[in-house]
C-alpha positions in Angstrom: -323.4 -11.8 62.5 -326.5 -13.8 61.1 -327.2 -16.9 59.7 -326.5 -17.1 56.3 -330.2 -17.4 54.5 -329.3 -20.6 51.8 -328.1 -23.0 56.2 -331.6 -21.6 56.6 -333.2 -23.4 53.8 -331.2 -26.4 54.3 -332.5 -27.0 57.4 -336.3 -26.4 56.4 -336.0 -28.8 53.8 -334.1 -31.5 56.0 -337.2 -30.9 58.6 -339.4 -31.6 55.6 -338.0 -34.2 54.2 -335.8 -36.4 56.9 -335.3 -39.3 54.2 -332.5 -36.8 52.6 -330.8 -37.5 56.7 -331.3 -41.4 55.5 -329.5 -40.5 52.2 -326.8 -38.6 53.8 -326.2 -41.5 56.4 -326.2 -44.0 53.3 -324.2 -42.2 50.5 -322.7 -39.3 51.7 -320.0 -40.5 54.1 -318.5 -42.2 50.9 -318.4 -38.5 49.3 -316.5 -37.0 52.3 -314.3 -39.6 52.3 -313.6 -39.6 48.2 -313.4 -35.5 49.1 -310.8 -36.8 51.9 -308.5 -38.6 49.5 -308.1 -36.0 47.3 -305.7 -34.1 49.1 -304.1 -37.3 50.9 -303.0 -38.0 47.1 -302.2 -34.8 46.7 -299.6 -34.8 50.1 -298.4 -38.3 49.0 -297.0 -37.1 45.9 -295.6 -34.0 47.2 -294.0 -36.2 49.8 -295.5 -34.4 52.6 -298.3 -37.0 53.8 -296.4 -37.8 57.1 -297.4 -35.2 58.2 -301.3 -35.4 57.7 -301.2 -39.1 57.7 -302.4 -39.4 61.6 -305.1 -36.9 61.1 -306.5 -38.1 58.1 -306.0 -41.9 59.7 -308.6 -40.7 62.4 -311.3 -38.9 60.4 -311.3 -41.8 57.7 -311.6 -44.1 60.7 -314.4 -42.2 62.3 -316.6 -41.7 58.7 -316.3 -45.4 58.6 -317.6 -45.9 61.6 -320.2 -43.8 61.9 -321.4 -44.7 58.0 -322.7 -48.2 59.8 -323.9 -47.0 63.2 -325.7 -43.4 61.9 -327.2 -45.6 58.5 -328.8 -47.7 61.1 -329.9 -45.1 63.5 -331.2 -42.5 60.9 -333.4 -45.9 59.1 -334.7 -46.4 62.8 -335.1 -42.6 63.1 -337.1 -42.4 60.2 -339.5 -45.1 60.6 -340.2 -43.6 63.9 -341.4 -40.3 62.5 -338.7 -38.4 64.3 -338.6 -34.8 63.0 -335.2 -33.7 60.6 -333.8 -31.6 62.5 -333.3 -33.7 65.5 -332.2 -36.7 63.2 -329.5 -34.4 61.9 -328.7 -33.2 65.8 -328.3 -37.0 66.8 -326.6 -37.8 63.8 -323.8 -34.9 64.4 -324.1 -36.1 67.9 -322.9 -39.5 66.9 -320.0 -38.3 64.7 -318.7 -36.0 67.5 -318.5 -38.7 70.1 -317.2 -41.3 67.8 -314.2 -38.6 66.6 -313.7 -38.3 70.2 -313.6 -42.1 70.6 -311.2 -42.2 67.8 -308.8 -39.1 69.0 -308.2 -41.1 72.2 -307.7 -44.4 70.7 -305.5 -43.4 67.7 -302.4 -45.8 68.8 -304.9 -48.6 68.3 -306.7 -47.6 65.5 -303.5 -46.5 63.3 -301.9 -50.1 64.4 -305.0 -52.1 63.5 -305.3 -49.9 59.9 -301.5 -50.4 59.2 -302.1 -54.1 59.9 -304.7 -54.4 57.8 -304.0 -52.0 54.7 -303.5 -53.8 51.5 -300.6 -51.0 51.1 -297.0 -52.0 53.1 
């Protein structure tokens, strides 16, 4: 099985250009999560959101916090002439251990959100 050629590409032109890593820390966590909310809507009004509502709870909670840490990191990144590739490597990185960080600490996070959420 081989790499498809277009991943291929992609990654040249991150490696070229590591200010689209910046852009991607900056703007495109808000995408995913708008791309997230979609189908939460979707299972709300079929009246089967219970079911996803943990699971999307912890990928919404770890988007938001990587969208401040990985900004920061990939501004710092860039400024220090660190290639693309490895800015994208740390940034994925960062997201892995933070969804680990919020798979063992759902309780909390899920209590804090419903605490917090304008919705009761």
């Amino acid at each position: 099985m081989e790499l498809n050629f277009s991943f291929i590409d992609l990654l040249k032109i991150i490696d070229e250009e590591p200010v689209f890593m910046v852009m991607w820390a900056a703007f495109g966590v808000f995408f995913t999560i708008f791309l997230l909310m979609i189908p939460m809507y979707i299972f709300r009004k079929l009246g089967i959101s219970t079911y996803f509502k943990t699971a999307f709870g912890i990928l919404v909670g770890t988007i938001l916090i990587s969208w401040i840490t990985g900004f920061i990191s990939q501004i710092i990144l860039l400024f220090s002439d660190v290639s693309g590739i490895r800015m994208l490597l740390i940034w994925i990185v960062m997201f892995v251990t933070y969804l680990a960080f919020c798979i063992f600490n759902k309780k909390a996070i899920l209590k804090w959100v419903n605490e917090h959420s304008p919705v009761k």
